[in-house]
Structure formats: structure tokens, C-alpha cells
C-alpha positions as CSV (number, residue, x, y, z in Angstrom):
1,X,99.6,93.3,99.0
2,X,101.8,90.3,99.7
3,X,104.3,89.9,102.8
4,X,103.1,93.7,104.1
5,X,104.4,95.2,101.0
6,X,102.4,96.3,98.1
7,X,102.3,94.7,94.8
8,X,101.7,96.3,91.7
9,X,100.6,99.6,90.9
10,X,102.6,100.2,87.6
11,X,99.7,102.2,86.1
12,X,99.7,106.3,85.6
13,X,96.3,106.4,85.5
14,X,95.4,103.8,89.1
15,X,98.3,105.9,90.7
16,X,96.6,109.5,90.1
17,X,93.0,108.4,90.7
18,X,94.5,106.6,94.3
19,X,95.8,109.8,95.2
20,X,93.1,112.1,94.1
21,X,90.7,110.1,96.2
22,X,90.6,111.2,99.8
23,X,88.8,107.9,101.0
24,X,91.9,105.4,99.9
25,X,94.5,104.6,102.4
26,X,97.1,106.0,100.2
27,X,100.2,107.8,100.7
28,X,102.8,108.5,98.4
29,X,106.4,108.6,100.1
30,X,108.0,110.4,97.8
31,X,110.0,110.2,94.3
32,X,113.0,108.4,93.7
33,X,114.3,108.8,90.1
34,X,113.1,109.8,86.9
35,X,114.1,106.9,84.2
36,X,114.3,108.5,80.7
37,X,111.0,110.6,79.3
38,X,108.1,108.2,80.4
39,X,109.3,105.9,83.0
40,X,109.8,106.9,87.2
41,X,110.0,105.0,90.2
42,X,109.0,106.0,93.5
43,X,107.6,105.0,96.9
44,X,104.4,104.5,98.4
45,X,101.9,103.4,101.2
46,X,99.2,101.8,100.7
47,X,96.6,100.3,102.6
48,X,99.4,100.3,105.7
49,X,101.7,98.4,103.3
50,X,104.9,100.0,102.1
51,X,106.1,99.8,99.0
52,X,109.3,100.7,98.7
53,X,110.6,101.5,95.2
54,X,108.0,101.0,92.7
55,X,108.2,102.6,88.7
56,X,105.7,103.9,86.4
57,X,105.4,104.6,82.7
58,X,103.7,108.5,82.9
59,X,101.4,109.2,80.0
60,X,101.7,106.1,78.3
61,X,97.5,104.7,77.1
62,X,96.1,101.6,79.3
63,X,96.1,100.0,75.7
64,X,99.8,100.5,75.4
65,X,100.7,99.2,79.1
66,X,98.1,95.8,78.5
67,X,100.5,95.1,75.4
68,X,103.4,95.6,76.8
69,X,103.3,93.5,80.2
70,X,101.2,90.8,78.4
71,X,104.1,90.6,75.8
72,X,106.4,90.0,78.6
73,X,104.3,88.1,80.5
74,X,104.0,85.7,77.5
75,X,107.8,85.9,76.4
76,X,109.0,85.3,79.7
77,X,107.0,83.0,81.5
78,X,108.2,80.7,84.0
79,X,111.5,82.5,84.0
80,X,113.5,85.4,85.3
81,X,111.5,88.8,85.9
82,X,110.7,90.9,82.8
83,X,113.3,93.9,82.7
84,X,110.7,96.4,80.9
């Protein structure tokens, strides 16, 4: 969480174990729009912070999703955001 909104969250796997646990002050707002076969965004409290429009790659392997952002990460650092 930074500045009361959440930061984050882009993993399949974090966002259905969040939900599934009844203990975590987590509340998904709803979904948004579905971006091709694999990717959605949606919106989400958590913790009391909102976060308001937040995507998702669905089914894609925590191996896959490592690779990816630490290729941007690495491509793009110190520069605009990563449009994945």
C-alpha cells in the first residue's frame, strides 16, 4: 500500500488464495474488462486501501510472470512504466 491505495497484486495465483482466505481484509470490487485471452483488470480493497483498476495475467505459471516483469524491469529501468 502506498498513498491509501494498493500496490501490486498482478499475480493469479496471490489474487485467488487472498480471496479464498476468509481472515484477509480483502474485497474484490468487481471486474472491469477482459484484455485478450489471459490478461483482465479489475478493482479491489484491500487491507482498507482501494485499488482502483488493477490487471492480471489468468493462468499464466509464477515462472512465466518472474520472467516477464524482470525483463521489463531490466529493459526499462529508470524510465517510463513497462506497458506489458
Amino acid at each position: 500500500e502506498k498513498r491509501g491505495e494498493v500496490s501490486g497484486l498482478h499475480n493469479w495465483i496471490r489474487f485467488y488464495l487472498l480471496e479464498k482466505n476468509s481472515t484477509e481484509q480483502f474485497d474484490y470490487k468487481g471486474f472491469i474488462v477482459k484484455r485478450g485471452e489471459v490478461m483482465a483488470s479489475l478493482k479491489l480493497l484491500g487491507k482498507g486501501a482501494l485499488k482502483k483498476s488493477g490487471s492480471l495475467l489468468i493462468g499464466t505459471s509464477p515462472e512465466y510472470d518472474m520472467a516477464l516483469y524482470t525483463m521489463c524491469f531490466l529493459s526499462r529501468r529508470g524510465k517510463e512504466l513497462c506497458e506489458v
